[in-house]
Residue, then its C-alpha position, 0 to 999 in steps of 0.5 A: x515462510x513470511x510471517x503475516x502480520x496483518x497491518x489492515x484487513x479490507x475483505x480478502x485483502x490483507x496488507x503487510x509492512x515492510x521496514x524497507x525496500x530490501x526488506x521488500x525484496x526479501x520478503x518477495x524472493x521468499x515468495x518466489x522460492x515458494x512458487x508464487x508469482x509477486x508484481x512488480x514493486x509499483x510506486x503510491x507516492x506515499x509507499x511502493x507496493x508488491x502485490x501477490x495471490x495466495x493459492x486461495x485466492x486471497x489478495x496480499x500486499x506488501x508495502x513499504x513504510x517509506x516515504x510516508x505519508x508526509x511526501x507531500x504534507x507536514x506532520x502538523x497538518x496531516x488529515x487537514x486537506x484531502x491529497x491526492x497521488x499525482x495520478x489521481x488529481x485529474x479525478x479531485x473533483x469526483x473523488x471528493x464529490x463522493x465523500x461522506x460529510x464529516x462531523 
């Protein structure tokens, strides 16, 4: 059984941290070995994500914590600009269009 130490809650979506891609890996084959049935390792620029359903119906996912969230920006300057995963930068000017104003 995996230990689900929620790393963030969004409705019925939790999300659980792993080390590193082998953590990953051990974490889905004892999934697995439970009968359920994990994606795919999916690559967000920022992490790679594995995805599955618990019987209820919850949706889980586990993410790496590498590379990070300084891929495409320093530390220093992490939160200044609004980025974008590659796949998304098509769509800047709707996604930014419907962000609240902040301040």
């Amino acid at each position: 059984m995996i230990p689900l130490v929620v790393a963030a809650v969004h409705g019925e979506y939790f999300r659980r941290r792993a080390a590193s891609d082998a953590a990953q890996g051990e974490m889905v084959a004892t999934l697995k070995a439970q009968g359920l049935h994990p994606t795919d390792q999916i690559d967000r620029c920022y992490f790679r994500s594995v995805y599955f359903r618990e019987p209820g119906g919850v949706l889980f996912e586990i993410a790496t914590e590498d590379p990070g969230f300084t891929v495409d920006e320093p530390k220093e300057t992490l939160g200044a600009a609004i980025k974008l995963p590659p796949w998304l930068e098509s769509r800047r000017a709707e996604i930014v269009a419907a962000l609240p104003p902040l301040g």
